[in-house]
C-alpha positions as CSV (number, residue, x, y, z in Angstrom):
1,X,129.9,26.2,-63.1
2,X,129.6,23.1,-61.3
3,X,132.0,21.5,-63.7
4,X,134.6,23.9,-63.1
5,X,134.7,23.9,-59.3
6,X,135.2,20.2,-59.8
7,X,138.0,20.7,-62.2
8,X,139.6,23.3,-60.1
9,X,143.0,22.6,-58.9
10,X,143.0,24.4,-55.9
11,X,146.2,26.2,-54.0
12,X,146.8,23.1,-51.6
13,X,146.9,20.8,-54.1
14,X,149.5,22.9,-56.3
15,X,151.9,23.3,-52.9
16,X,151.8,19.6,-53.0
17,X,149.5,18.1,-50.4
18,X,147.9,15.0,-50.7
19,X,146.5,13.8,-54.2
20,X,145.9,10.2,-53.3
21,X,142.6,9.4,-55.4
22,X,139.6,8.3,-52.4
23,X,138.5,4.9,-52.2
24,X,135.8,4.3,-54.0
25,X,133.5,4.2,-50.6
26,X,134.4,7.4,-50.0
27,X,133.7,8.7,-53.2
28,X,129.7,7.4,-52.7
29,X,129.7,8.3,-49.1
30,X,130.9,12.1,-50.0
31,X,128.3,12.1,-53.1
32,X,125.4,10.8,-50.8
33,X,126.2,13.2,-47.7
34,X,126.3,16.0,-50.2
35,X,123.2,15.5,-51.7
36,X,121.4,14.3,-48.3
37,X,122.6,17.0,-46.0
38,X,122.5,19.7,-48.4
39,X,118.7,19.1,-49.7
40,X,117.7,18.4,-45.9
41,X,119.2,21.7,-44.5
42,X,117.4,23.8,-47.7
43,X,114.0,22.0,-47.5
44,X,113.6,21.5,-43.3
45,X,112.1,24.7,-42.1
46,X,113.6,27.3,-40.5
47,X,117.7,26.2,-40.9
48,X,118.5,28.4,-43.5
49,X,116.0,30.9,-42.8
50,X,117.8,31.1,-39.6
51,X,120.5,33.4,-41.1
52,X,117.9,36.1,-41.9
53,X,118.1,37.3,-38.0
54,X,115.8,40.0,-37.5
55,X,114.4,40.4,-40.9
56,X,112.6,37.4,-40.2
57,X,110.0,39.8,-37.8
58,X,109.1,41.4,-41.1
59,X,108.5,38.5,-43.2
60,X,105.3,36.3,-43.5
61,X,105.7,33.3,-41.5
62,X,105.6,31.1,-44.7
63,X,109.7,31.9,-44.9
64,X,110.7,29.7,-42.4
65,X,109.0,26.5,-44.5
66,X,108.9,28.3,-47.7
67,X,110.5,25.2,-49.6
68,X,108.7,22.4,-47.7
69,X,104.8,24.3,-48.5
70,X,106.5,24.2,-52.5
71,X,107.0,20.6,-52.1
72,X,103.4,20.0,-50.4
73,X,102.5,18.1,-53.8
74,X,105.2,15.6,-53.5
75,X,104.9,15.2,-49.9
76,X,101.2,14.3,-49.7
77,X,101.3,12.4,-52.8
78,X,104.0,10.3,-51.5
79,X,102.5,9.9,-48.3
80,X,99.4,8.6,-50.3
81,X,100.9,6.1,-52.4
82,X,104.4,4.8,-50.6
83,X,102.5,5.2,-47.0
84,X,99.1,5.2,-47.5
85,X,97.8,7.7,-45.3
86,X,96.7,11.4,-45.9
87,X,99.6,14.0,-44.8
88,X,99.0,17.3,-44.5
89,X,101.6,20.6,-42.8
90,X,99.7,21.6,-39.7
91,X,100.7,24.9,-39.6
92,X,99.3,25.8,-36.3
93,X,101.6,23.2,-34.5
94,X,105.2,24.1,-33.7
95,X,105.7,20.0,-33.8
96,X,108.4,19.5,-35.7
97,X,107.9,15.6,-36.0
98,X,104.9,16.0,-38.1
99,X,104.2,13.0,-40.5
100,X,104.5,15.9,-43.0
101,X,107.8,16.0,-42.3
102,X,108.6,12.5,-41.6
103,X,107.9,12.1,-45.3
104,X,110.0,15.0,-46.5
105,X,113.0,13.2,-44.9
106,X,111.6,9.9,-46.6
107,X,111.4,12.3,-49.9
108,X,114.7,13.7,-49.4
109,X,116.7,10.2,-48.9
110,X,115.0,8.6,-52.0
111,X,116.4,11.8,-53.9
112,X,119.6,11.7,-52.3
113,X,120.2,7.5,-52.9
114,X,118.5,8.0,-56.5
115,X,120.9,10.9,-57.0
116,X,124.2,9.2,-55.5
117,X,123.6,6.5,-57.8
118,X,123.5,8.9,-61.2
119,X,125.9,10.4,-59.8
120,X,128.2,7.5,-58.9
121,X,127.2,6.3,-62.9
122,X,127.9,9.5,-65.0
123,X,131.8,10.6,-62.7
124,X,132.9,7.1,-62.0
125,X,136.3,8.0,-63.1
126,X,136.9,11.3,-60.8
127,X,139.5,10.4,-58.2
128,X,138.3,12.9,-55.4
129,X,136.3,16.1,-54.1
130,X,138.7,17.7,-52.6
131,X,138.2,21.0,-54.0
132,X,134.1,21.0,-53.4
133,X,134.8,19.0,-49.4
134,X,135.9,22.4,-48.1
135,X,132.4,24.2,-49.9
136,X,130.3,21.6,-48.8
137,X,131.7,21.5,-45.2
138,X,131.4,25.3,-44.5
139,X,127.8,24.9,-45.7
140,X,126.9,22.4,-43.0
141,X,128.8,24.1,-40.7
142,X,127.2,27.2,-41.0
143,X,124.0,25.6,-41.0
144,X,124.6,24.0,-37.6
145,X,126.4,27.1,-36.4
146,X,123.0,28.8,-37.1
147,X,120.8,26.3,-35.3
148,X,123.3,26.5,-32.0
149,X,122.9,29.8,-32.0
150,X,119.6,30.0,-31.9
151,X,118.2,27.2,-29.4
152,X,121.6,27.9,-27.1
153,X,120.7,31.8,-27.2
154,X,116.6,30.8,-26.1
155,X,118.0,28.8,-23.3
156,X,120.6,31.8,-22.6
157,X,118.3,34.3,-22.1
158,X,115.3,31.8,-20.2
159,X,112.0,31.7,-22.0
160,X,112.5,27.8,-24.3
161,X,111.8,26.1,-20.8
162,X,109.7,28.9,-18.7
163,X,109.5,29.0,-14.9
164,X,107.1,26.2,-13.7
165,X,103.3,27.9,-14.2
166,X,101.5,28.1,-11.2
167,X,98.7,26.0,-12.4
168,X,100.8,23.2,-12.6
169,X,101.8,23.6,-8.6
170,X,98.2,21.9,-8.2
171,X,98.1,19.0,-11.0
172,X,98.9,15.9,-9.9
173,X,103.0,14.5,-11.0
174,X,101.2,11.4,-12.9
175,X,99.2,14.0,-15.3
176,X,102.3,15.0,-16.5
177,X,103.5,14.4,-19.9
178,X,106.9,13.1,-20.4
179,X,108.0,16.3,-22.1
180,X,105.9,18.4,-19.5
181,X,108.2,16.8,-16.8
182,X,111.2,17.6,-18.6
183,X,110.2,21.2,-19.5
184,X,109.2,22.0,-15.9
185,X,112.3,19.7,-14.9
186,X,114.5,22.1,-16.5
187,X,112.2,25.7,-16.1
188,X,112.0,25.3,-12.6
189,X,116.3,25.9,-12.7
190,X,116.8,29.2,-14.6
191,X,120.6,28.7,-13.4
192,X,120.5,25.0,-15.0
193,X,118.6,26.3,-18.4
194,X,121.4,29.3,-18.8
195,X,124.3,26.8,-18.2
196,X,122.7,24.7,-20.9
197,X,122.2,27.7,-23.2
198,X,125.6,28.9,-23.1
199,X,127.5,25.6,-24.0
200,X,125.2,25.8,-27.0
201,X,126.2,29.2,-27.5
202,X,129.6,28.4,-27.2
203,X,129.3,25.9,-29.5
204,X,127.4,27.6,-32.0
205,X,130.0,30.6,-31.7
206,X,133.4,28.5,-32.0
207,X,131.9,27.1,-35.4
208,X,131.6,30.7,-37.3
209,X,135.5,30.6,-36.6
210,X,137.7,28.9,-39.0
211,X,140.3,27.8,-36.8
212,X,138.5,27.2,-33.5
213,X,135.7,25.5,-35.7
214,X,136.4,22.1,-35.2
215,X,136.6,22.8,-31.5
216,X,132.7,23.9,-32.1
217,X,132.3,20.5,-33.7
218,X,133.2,18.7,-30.6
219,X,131.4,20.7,-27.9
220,X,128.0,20.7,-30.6
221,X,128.4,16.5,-30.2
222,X,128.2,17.0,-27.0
223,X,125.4,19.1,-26.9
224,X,123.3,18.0,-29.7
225,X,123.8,14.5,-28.4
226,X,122.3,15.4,-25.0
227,X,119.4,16.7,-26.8
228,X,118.7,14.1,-28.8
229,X,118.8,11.9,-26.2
230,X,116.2,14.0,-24.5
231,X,114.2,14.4,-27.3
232,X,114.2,10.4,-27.7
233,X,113.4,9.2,-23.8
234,X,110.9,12.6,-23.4
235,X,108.8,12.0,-26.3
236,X,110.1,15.7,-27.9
237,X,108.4,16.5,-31.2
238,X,111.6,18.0,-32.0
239,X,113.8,14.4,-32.7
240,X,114.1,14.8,-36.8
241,X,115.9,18.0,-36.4
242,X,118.3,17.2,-33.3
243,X,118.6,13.9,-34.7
244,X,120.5,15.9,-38.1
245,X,122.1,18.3,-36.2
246,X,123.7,15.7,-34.4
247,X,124.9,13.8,-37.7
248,X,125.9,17.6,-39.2
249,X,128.4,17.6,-36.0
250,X,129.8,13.9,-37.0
251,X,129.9,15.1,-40.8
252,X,132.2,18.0,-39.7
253,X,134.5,15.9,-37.6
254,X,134.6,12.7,-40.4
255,X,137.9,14.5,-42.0
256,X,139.4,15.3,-39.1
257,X,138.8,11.6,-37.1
258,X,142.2,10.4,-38.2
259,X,143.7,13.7,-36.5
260,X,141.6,13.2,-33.8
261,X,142.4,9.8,-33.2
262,X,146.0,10.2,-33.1
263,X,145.7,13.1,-30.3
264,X,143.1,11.6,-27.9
265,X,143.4,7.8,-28.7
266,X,147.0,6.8,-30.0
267,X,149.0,9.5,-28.0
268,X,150.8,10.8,-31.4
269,X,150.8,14.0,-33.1
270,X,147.7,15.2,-34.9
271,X,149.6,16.4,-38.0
272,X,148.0,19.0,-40.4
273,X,144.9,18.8,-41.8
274,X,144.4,17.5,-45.3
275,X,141.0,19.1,-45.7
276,X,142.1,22.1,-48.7
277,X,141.6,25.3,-48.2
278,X,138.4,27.4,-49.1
279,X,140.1,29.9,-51.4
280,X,143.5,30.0,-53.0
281,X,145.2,32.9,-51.3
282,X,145.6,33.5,-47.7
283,X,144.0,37.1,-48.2
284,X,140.9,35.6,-49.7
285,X,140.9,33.5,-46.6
286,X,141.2,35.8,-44.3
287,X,138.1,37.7,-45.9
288,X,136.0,34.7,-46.0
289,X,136.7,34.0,-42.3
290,X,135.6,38.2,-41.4
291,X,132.2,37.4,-43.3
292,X,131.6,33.9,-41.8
293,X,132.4,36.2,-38.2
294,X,130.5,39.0,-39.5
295,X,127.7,36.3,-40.1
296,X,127.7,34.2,-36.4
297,X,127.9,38.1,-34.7
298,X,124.4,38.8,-36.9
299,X,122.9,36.3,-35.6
300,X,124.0,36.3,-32.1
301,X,122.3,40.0,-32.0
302,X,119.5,39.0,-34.0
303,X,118.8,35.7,-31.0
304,X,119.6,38.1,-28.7
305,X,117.5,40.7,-29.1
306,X,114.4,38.8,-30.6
307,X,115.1,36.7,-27.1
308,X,115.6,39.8,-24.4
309,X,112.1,40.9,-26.1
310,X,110.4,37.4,-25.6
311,X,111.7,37.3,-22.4
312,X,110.5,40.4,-21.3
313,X,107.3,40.7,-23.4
314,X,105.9,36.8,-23.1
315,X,108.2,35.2,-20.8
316,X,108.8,35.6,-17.2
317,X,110.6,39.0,-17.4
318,X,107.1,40.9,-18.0
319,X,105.5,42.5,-14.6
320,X,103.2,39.8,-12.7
321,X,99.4,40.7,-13.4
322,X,97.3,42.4,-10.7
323,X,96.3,39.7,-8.8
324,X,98.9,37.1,-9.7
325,X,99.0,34.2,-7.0
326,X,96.9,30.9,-6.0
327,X,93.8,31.5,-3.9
328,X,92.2,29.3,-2.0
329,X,88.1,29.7,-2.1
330,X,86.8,30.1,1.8
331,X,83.2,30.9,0.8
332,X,81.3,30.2,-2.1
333,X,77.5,32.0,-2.1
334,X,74.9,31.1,-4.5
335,X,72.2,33.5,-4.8
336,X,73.2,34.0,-1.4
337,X,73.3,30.2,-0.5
338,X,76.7,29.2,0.6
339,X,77.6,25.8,-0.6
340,X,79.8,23.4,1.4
341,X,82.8,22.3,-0.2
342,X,81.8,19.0,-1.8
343,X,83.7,16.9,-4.1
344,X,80.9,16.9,-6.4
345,X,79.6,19.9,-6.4
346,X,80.2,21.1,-10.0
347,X,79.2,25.1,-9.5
348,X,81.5,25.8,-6.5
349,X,85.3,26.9,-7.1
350,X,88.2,25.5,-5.3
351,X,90.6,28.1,-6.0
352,X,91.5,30.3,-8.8
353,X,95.4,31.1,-10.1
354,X,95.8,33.7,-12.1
355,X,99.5,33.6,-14.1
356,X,101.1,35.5,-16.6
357,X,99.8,33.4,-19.5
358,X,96.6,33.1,-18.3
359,X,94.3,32.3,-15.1
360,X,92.8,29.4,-14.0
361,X,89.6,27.8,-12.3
362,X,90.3,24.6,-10.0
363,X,87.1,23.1,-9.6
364,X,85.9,20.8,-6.1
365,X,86.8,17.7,-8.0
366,X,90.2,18.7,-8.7
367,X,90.0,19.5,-12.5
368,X,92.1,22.5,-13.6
369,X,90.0,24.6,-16.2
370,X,92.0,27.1,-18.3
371,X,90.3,30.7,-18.9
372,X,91.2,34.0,-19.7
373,X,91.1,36.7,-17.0
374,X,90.8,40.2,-18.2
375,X,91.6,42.4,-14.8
376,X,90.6,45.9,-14.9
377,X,92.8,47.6,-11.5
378,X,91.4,50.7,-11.7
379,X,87.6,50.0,-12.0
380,X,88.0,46.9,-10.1
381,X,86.3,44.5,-12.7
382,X,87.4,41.1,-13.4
383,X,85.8,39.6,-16.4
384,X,86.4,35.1,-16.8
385,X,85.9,33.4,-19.9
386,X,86.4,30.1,-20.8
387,X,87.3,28.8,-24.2
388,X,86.6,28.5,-27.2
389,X,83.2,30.0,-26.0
390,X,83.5,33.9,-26.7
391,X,80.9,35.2,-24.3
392,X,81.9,35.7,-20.5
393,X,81.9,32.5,-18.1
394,X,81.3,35.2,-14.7
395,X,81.7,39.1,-14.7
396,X,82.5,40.4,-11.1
397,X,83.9,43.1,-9.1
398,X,86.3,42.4,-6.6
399,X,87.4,43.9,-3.1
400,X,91.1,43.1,-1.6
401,X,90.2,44.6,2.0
402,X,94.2,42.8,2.4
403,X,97.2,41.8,0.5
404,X,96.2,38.5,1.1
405,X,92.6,38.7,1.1
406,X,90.2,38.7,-2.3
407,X,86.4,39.3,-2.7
408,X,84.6,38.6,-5.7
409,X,80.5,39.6,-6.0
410,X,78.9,39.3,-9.5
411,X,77.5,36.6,-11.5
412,X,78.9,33.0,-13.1
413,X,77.2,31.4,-15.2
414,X,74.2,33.8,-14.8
415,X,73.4,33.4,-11.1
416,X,74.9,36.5,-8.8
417,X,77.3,34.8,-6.7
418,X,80.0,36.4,-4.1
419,X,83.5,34.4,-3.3
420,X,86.2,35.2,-0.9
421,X,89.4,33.9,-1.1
422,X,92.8,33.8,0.9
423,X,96.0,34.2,-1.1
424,X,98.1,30.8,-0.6
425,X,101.7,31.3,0.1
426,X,103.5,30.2,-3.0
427,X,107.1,29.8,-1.4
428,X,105.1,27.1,0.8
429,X,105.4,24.4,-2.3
430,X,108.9,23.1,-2.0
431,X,109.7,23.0,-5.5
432,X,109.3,27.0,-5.3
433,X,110.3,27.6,-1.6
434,X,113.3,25.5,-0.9
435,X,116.2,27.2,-2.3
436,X,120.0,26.2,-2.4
437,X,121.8,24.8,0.8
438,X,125.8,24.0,1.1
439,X,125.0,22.2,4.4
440,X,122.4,19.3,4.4
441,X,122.6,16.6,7.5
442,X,119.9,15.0,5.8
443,X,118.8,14.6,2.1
444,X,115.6,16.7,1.6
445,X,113.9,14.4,-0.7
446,X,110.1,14.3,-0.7
């Protein structure tokens, strides 16, 4: 089979377009990309899973890195002897710069070179792929077509880089991460994220056209580019993948850089492109365009809808929880002692956030302690309990005599205690509260 796709003289080559044998470079560099890109985009989870769309939601998670789990032996083995560490898939991490995976890239570039090399050895004497380019092209196109679809559509519709969490209103800038100041740098401008989302989308969309994909070639440099960079000066656990999407975007352009030259650099006429056609007969072309279009509109509903209903289930499109807000502890009772509001006082609350992923105890010292709030409106029960412990930190019942007043009388930590708090205006933080302004006399930079 293989054989014969080689062998094939295909319908550009019989109207009498180029036949020039490659250059021996080319040859190896064609052999070595093939091999490289194509075993990276079937073994790195979750690229060609991508073009499942909604079946995905029905299948076990195990899809999306089906080949790298088969490969587990191979992986860990070679981390053992090449490396010399223990490497293992943590499953529960969404990092994608694992050492796991680190040494499937490692895995797959030994292959790759190994493989060039037999390959290079055993069809020494074939003058050019021309009739497998245009195959192995629309494979990595498609690929990075699926991957701009997806991150531009989770950037489209808000909910890769949420709204800043209230919690972090309170932590001090120099606790932040490098990615946690990019995230929040970026959430805190839904506008910005959407803007982002759609030149992704764009991109991703242009490239499941024949004839505007090289068009989606150029605006995914761009993009992928930016995100690489990102990744790189952020500290992203996401810089293997964005680092070969990027490359996928210069592997599509690589036949056309002559073409491109002449247009942008030289000032000449691009000419027509010498990459052959995909099938022999315009009609067959014409149906393998509709089912590459049929494909990117797939997954722009599956990204879409699998997106409205994170946005609206997880994200910041779900209703705000009863008592969402920062509030500020005024009195703090122990057994009916009120304690002073001491630094180091370890029992007394500062203030206490409740968010949509979650609620949150400040302590006196400062120290922001993550718990889960379950909030009963009707009975008036709040319940607080703090990981990974299972049993309840304080169960109380709670007053709000105002919208801006809270009461809280039960017990924490098994002595019966009764808190009032004042809600804290949250548009009083700038980064919430200050809004867009067309006139400014002065820079408002604090």
């Amino acid at each position: 089979m293989t054989e014969a796709i080689l062998d094939r003289t295909d319908a550009a080559d019989a109207a009498g377009s180029d036949t020039r044998p490659w250059r021996g470079a080319t040859r190896v560099a064609f052999r070595f990309g093939f091999l490289y890109f194509g075993l990276f985009c079937l073994v790195y989870p979750s690229v060609v899973p991508e073009f499942l769309g909604l079946a995905r939601e029905w299948l076990p998670d195990s899809v999306n890195s089906g080949v790298a789990r088969a490969l587990r032996p191979v992986i860990e083995g070679t981390g053992t002897r090449v490396f010399g560490t223990s490497v293992a898939a943590n499953t529960a991490s969404i990092s994608g710069d694992q050492a796991y995976f680190w040494v499937l890239v490692f895995v797959v570039l030994v292959i790759a070179a190994l493989g060039t090399a037999v390959w290079s050895v055993l069809d020494r004497n074939r003058p050019h792929y021309r009739a497998v380019l245009p195959w192995f092209l629309l494979f990595a196109r498609l690929c990075l077509a699926g991957q701009m679809i997806a991150y531009g559509m989770a950037k489209a519709i808000p909910t890769q880089m949420p709204p800043t969490p209230l919690s972090r209103l309170l932590e001090p800038y120099g606790n932040f991460s490098p990615m946690a100041v990019l995230w929040n740098h970026i959430g805190v401008s839904p506008q910005y994220e959407i803007l982002l989302g759609c030149a992704e989308l764009l991109g991703g969309v242009l490239l499941f056209v024949p004839r505007t994909a090289l068009v989606g070639a150029m605006l995914s440099l761009v993009c992928t580019t930016q995100v690489f960079v990102l990744d790189m000066t952020y500290d992203v656990p996401a810089k293997i993948l964005s680092f070969h999407l990027m490359l996928l975007c210069l592997v599509l352009l690589a036949p056309e850089a002559g073409r491109l030259a002449n247009v942008l650099v030289l000032n000449r006429p691009a000419g027509p492109s010498s990459t052959p056609p995909l099938l022999r007969t315009p009609r067959a072309e014409r149906i393998a365009a509709a089912a590459q279009i049929a494909l990117g509109v797939w997954l722009l509903f599956s990204n879409a809808y699998t997106g409205w209903e994170r946005w609206t289930e997880q994200g910041a499109g779900r209703p705000e929880p009863p008592l969402y807000g920062i509030w500020a502890v005024t009195e703090f009772s122990v057994d009916g002692t009120p304690l002073p509001p001491l630094t180091t006082d370890e029992r007394r609350w500062q203030r206490l956030v409740f968010d949509r992923d979650g609620a949150t105890v400040q302590r006196m010292d400062g120290q922001l302690v993550p718990v889960l709030a379950m909030v009963d409106p009707a009975a008036r029960t709040l319940v607080v309990v703090a990981p990974p412990r299972t049993e309840p930190l304080g169960s109380f019942g709670f007053d709000r005599p105002a919208p801006e007043r809270l009461t809280l009388t039960g017990t924490l930590a098994g002595q019966p205690v009764s808190v009032a708090l004042t809600s804290v205006p949250i548009d009083d933080f700038p980064l919430r509260g200050r809004g867009f302004h067309w006139v400014q006399e002065y820079p408002y930079f604090r």
